[in-house]
C-alpha beads as a LAMMPS data file, in Angstrom:
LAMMPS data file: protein, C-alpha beads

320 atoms
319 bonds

1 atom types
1 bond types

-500.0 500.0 xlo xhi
-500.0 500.0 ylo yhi
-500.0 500.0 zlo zhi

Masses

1 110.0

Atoms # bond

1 1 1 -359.670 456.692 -264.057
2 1 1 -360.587 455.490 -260.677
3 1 1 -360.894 451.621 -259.731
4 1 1 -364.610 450.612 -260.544
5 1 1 -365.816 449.173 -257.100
6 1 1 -366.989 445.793 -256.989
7 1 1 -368.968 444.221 -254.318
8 1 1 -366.042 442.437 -252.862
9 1 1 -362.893 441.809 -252.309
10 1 1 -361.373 438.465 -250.835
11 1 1 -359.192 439.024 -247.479
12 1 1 -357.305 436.738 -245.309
13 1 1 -359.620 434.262 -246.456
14 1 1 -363.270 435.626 -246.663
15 1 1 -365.159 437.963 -249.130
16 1 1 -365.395 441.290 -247.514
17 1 1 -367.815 444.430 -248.851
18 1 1 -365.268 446.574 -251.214
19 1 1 -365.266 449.429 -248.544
20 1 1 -364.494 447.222 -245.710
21 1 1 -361.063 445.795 -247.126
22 1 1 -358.586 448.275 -245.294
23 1 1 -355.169 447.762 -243.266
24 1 1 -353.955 449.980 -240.705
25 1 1 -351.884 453.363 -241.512
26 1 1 -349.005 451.808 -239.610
27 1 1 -348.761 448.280 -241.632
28 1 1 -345.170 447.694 -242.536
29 1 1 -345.809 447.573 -246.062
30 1 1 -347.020 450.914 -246.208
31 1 1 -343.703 452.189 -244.864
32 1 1 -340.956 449.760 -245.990
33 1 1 -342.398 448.545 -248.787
34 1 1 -343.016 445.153 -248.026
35 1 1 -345.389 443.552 -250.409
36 1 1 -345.384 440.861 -253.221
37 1 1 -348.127 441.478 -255.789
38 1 1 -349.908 439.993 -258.985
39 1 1 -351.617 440.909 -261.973
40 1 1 -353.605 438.238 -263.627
41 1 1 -356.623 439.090 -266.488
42 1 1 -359.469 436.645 -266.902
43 1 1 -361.195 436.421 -269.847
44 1 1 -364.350 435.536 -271.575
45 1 1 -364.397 432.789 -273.993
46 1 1 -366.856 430.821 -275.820
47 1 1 -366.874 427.913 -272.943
48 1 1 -367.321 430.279 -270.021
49 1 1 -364.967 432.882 -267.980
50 1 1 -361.117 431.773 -267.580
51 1 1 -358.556 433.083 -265.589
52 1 1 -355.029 433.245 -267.907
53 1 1 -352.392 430.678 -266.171
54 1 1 -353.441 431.660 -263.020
55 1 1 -350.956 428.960 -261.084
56 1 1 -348.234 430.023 -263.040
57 1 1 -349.187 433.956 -260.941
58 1 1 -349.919 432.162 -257.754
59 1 1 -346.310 430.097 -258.126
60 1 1 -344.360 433.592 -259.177
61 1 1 -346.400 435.159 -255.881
62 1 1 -344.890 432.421 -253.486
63 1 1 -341.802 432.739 -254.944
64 1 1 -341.651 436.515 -254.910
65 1 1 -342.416 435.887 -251.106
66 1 1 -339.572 434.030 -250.871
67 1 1 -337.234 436.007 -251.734
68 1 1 -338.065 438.594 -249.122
69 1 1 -339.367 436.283 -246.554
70 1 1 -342.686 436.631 -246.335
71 1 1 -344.513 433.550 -244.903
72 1 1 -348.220 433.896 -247.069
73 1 1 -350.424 432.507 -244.578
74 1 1 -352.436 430.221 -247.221
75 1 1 -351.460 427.647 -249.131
76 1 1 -350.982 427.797 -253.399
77 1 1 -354.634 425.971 -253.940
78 1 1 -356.850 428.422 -251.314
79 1 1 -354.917 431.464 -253.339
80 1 1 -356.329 430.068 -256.468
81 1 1 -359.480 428.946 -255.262
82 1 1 -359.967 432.892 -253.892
83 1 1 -359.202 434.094 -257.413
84 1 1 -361.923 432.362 -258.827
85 1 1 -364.301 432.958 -256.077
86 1 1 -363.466 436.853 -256.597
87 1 1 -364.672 436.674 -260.220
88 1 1 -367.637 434.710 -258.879
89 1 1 -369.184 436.542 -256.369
90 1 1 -368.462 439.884 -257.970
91 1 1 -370.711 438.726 -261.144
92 1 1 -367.733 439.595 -263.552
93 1 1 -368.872 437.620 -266.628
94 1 1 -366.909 440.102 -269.567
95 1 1 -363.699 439.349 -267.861
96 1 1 -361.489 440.829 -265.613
97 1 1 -357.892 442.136 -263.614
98 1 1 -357.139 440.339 -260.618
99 1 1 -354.954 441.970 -258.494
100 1 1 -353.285 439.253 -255.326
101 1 1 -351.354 440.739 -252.928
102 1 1 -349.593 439.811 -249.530
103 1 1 -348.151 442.088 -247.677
104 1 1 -346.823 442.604 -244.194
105 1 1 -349.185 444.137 -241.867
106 1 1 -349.954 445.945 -238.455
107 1 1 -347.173 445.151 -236.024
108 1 1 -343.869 446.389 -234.661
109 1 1 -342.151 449.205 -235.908
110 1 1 -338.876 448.869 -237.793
111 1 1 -337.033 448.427 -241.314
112 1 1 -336.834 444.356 -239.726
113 1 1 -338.970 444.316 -236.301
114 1 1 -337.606 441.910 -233.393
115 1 1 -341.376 440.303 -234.004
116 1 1 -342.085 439.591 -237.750
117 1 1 -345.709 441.751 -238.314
118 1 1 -348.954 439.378 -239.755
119 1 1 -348.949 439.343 -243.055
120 1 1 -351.979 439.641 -244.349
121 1 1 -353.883 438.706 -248.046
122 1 1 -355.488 440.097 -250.729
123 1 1 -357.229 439.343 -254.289
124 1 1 -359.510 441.976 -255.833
125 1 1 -361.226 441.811 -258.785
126 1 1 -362.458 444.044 -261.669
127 1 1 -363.281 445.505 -265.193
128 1 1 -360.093 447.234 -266.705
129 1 1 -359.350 448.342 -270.540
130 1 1 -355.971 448.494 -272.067
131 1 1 -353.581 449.250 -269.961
132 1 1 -351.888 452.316 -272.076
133 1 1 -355.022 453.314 -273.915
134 1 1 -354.927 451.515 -276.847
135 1 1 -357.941 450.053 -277.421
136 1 1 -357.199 448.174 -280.631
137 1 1 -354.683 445.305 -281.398
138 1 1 -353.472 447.637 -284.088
139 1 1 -352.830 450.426 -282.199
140 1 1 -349.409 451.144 -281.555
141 1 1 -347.840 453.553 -279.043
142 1 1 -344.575 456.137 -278.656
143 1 1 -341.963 455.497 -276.379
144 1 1 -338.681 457.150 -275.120
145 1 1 -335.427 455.528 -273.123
146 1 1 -335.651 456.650 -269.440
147 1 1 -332.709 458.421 -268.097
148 1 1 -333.274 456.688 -265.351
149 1 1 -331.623 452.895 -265.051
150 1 1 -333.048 450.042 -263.905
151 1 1 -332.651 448.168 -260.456
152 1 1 -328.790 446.985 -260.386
153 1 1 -328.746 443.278 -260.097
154 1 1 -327.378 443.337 -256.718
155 1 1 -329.460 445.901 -255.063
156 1 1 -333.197 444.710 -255.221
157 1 1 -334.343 441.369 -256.704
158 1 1 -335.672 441.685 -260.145
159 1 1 -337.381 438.465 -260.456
160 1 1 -339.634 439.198 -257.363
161 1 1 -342.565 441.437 -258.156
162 1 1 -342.677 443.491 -255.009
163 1 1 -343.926 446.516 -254.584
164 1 1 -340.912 448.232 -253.051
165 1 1 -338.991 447.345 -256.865
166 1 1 -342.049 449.666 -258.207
167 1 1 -340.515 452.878 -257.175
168 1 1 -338.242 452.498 -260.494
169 1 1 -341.060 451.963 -262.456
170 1 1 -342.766 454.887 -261.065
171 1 1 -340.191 457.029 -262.053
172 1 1 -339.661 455.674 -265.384
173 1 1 -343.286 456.083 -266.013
174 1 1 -343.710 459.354 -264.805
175 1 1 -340.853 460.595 -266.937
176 1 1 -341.978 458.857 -270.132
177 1 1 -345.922 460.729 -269.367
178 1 1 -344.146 464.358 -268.419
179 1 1 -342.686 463.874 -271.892
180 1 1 -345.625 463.022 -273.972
181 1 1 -344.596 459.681 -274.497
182 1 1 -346.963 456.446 -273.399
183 1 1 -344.190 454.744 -271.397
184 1 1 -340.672 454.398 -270.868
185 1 1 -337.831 452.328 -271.407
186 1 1 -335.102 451.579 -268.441
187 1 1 -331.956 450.534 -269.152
188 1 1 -329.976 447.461 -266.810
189 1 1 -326.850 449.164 -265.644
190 1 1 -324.387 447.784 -268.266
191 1 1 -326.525 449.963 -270.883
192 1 1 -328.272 447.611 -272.647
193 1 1 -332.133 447.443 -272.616
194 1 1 -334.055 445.989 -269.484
195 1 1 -337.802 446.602 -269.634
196 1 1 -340.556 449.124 -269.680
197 1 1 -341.931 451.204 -266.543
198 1 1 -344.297 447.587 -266.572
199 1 1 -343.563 445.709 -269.333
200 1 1 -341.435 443.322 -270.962
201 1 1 -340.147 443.872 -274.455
202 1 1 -339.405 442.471 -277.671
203 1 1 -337.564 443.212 -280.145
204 1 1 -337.845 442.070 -284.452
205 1 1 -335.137 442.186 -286.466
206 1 1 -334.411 440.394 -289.874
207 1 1 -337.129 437.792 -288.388
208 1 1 -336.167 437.023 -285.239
209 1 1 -337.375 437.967 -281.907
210 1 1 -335.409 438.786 -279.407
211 1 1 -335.651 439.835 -275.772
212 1 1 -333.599 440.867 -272.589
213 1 1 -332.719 437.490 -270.603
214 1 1 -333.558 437.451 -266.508
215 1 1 -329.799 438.868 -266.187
216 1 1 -330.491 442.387 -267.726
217 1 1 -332.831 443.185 -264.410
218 1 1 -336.463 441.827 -265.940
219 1 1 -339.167 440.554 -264.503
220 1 1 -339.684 436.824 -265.361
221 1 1 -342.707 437.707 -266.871
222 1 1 -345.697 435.211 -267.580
223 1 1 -347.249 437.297 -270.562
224 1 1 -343.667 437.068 -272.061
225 1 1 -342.865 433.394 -271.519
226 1 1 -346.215 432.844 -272.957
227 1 1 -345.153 434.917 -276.286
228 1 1 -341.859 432.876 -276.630
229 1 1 -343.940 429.864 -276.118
230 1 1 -346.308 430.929 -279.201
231 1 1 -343.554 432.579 -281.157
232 1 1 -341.954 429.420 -281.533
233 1 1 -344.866 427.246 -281.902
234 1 1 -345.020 429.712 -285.459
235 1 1 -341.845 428.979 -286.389
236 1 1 -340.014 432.175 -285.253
237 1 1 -336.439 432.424 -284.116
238 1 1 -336.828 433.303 -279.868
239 1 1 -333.342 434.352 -278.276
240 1 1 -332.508 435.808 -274.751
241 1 1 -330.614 438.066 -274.928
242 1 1 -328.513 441.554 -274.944
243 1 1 -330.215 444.051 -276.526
244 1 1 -328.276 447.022 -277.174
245 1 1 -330.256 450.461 -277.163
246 1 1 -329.481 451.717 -280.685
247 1 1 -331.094 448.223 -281.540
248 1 1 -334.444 449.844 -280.590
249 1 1 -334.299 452.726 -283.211
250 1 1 -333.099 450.114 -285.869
251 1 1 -335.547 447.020 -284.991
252 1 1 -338.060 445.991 -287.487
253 1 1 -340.607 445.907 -285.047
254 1 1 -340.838 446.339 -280.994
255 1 1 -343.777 444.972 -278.923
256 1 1 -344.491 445.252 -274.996
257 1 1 -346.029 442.439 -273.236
258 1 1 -347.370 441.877 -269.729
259 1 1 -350.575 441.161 -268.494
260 1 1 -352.065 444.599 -268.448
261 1 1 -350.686 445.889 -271.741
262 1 1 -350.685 442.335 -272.805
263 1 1 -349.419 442.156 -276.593
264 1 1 -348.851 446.077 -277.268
265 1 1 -347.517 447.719 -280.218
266 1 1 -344.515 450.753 -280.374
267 1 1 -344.278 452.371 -283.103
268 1 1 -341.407 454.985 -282.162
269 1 1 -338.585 455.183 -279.742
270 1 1 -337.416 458.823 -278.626
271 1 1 -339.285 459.846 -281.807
272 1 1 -337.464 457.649 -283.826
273 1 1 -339.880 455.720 -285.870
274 1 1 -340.019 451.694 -285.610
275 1 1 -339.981 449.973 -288.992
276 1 1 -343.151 451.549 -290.959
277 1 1 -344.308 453.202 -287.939
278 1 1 -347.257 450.431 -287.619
279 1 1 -347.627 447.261 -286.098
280 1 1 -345.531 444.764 -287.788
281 1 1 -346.786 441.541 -289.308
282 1 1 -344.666 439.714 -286.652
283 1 1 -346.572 441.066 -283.910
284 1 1 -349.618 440.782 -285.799
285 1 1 -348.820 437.171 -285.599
286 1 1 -348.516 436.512 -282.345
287 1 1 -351.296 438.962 -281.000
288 1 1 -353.262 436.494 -283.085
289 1 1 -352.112 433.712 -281.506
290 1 1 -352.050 435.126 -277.888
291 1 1 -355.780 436.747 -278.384
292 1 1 -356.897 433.356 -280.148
293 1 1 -356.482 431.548 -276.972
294 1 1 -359.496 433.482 -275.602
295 1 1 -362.122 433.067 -278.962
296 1 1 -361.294 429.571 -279.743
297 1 1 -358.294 430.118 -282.662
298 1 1 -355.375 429.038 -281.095
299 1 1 -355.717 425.498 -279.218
300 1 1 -354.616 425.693 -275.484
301 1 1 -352.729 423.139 -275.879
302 1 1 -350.735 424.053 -272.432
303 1 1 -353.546 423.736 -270.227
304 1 1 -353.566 427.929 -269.590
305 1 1 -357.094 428.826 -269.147
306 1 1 -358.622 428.146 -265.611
307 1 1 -362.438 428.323 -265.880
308 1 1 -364.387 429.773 -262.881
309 1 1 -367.341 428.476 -262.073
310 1 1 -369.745 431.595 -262.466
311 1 1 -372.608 430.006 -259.987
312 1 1 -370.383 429.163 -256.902
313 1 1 -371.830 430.300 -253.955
314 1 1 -369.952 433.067 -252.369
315 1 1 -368.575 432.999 -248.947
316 1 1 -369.341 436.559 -247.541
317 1 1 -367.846 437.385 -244.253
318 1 1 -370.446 438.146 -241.571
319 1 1 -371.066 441.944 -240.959
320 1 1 -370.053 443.690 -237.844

Bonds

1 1 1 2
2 1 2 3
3 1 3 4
4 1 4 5
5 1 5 6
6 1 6 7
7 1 7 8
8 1 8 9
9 1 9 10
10 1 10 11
11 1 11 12
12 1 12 13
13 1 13 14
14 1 14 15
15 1 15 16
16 1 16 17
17 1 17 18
18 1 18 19
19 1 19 20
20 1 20 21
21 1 21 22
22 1 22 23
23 1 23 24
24 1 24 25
25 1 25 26
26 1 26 27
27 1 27 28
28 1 28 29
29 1 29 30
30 1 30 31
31 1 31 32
32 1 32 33
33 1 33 34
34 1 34 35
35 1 35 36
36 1 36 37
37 1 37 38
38 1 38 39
39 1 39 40
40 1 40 41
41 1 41 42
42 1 42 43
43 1 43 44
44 1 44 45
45 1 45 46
46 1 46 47
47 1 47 48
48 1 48 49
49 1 49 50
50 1 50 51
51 1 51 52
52 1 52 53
53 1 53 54
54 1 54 55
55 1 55 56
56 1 56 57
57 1 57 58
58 1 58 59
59 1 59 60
60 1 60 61
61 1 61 62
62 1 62 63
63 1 63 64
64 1 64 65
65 1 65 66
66 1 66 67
67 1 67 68
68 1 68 69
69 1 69 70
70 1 70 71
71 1 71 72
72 1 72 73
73 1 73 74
74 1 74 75
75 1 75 76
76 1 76 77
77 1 77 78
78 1 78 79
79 1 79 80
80 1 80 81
81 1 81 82
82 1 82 83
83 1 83 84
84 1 84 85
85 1 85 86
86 1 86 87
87 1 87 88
88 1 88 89
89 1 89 90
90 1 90 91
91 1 91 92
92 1 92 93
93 1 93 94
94 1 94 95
95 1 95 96
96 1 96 97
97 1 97 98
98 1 98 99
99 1 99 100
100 1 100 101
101 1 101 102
102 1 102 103
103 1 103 104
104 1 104 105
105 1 105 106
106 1 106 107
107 1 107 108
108 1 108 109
109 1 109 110
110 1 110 111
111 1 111 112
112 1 112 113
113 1 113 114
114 1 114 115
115 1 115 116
116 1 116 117
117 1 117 118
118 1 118 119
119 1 119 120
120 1 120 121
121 1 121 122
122 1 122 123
123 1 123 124
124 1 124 125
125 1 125 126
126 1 126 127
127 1 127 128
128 1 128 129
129 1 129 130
130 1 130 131
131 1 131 132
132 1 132 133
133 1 133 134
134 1 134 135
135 1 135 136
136 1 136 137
137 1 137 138
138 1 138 139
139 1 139 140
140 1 140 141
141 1 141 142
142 1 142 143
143 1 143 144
144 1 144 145
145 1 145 146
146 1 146 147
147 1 147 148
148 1 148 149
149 1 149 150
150 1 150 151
151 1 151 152
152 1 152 153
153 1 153 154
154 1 154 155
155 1 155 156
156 1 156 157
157 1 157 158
158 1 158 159
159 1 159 160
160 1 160 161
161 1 161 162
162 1 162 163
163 1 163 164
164 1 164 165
165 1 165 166
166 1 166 167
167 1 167 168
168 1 168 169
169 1 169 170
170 1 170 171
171 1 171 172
172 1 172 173
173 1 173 174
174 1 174 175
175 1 175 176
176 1 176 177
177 1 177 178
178 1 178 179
179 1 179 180
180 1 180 181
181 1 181 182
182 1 182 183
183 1 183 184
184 1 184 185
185 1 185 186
186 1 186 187
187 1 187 188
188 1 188 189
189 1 189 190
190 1 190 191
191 1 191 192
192 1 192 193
193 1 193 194
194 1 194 195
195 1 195 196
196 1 196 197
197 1 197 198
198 1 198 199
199 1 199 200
200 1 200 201
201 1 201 202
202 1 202 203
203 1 203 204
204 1 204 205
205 1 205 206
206 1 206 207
207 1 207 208
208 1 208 209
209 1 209 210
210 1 210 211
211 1 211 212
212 1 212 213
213 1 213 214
214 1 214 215
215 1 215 216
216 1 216 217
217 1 217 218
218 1 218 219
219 1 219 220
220 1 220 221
221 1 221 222
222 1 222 223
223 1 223 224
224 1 224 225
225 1 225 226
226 1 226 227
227 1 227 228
228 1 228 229
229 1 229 230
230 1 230 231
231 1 231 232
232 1 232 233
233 1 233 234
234 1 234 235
235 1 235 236
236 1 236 237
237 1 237 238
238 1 238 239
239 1 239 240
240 1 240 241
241 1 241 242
242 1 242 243
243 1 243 244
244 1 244 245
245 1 245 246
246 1 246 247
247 1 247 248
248 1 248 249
249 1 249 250
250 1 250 251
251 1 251 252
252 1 252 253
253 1 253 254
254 1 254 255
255 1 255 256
256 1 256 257
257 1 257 258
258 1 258 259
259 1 259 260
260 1 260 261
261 1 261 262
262 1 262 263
263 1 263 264
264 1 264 265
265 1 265 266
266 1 266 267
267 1 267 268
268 1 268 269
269 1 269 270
270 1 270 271
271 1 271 272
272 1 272 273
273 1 273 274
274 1 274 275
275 1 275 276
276 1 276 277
277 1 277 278
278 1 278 279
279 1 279 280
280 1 280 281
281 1 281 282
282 1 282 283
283 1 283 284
284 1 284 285
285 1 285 286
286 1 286 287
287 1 287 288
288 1 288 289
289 1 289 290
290 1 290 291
291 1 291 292
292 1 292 293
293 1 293 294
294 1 294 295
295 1 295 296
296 1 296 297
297 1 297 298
298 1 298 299
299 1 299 300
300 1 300 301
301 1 301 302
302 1 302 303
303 1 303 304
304 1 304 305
305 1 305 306
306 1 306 307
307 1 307 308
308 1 308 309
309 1 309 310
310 1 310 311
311 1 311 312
312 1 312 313
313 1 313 314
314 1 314 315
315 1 315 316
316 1 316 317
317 1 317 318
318 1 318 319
319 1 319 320
């Protein structure tokens, strides 16, 4: 399904019409790679629209920058103020996906030019759905272990959500969809269990939850330290961990999270069926929790939801 076109998107610092927003075939992110990205969902609750621990995102985004050197030419609080404007001016009162990105832009030619190329900002805004289709919270989806591996810790950074690392995803993906299965599983190079093609995972077994630890080539992701955070605050056992593959066919239950499949169901792995082949009451719990935080149920007790004020006045950039 195509991107639904909104009336704007916000770049290098002022709202632009949705068909104006383009970069140059030669920017050196199109070529090498070179772009740090975010996914963040906003949500609407019963006191207005709020954006899900957006500075949590906008920290991981400077730090993903970091890591590959990319000087973002704003600071933390205009990156957050341009989320909120996004939702704003683009009217998007049922919630949406924001999508920051910085990335480096029209310059010199070269893998690492002898003049470092602009680098230039973006944060759209829209309507999406469930990211693999499933359109319930009881919905659960088939899965099979990639052949191909994960990123090797000492090749490309992990922890930085770049879009260069997205090639492995892509193939992992593409695999998993070529086989009939929703998504795929890549392994970290040792053989035990990374992450999905975009996901983090989780593994139940004999009541505890368990999931890969930063080492085994995951993203730190903010969906998953927010289902640690809740797991616990319900009693559950949380470890980091190794999690060896045969553990997925023998799990009780197996969840994704992330912010675009957010708390998502599997209920086989290479065909192998997970538990009783349904959502577990586990993950029932903590989709509970983690959906409760938008209608009221669960308290936010951790200061997560960032309202937007839906009558700011947008700042539109002047045509020409």
């Amino acid at each position: 399904m195509p991107i639904p076109a909104t009336p704007y998107i916000w770049f290098n610092g002022k709202l632009v019409p949705w068909e104006k927003a383009t970069v140059h075939v030669l920017a050196h992110a199109l070529h090498y790679g070179s772009s740090v990205f975010e996914g963040i969902r906003a949500y609407a609750t019963p006191q207005g629209v709020a954006i899900f621990r957006l500075q949590d995102h906008t920290r991981r985004l400077f730090d993903s920058a970091k890591i590959y050197r990319i000087q973002i030419p704003f600071q933390p609080e205009q990156i957050d103020s341009a989320c909120r404007e996004a939702i704003a001016a683009n009217n998007l009162a049922k919630g949406a996906y924001l999508r920051p990105i910085a990335f480096r832009g029209y310059g010199e030619m070269g893998v690492v030019p002898k003049i470092d190329p602009p680098v230039d900002v973006a944060i759209a805004a829209w309507e999406w759905g469930k990211y693999l289709g499933t359109e319930g919270e009881s919905e659960a989806v088939d899965v099979c272990v990639s052949s191909w591996q994960r990123v090797a810790p000492n090749t490309l950074p992990a922890m930085a959500k770049a879009g260069g690392n997205y090639l492995s995803s892509q193939l992992i993906s593409m695999e998993a969809k070529r086989l009939g299965f929703a998504e795929g599983i890549g392994l970290s190079t040792d053989g035990t269990v990374s992450e999905g093609g975009g996901e983090n995972l989780f593994v139940v077994k004999d009541g505890v939850l368990m999931t890969p630890g930063l080492a085994h080539s995951v993203l730190g992701g903010i969906t998953r330290d927010t289902v640690m955070r809740l797991a616990r605050e319900l009693g559950l056992e949380v470890r980091e961990c190794a999690v060896p593959r045969e553990l997925l066919y023998l799990a009780d239950e197996l969840f994704f999270s992330g912010t675009a499949v957010e708390v998502t169901p599997i209920r086989s792995v290479d065909r192998i069926t997970v538990g009783t082949g349904k959502r577990g009451p586990i993950t029932e719990r903590i989709q509970q929790a983690f959906f409760g935080l938008f209608d009221g149920r669960t308290a936010d007790k951790w200061g997560w939801l960032d309202f937007v004020d839906m009558q700011a006045k947008p700042r539109v950039a002047a045509a020409g």
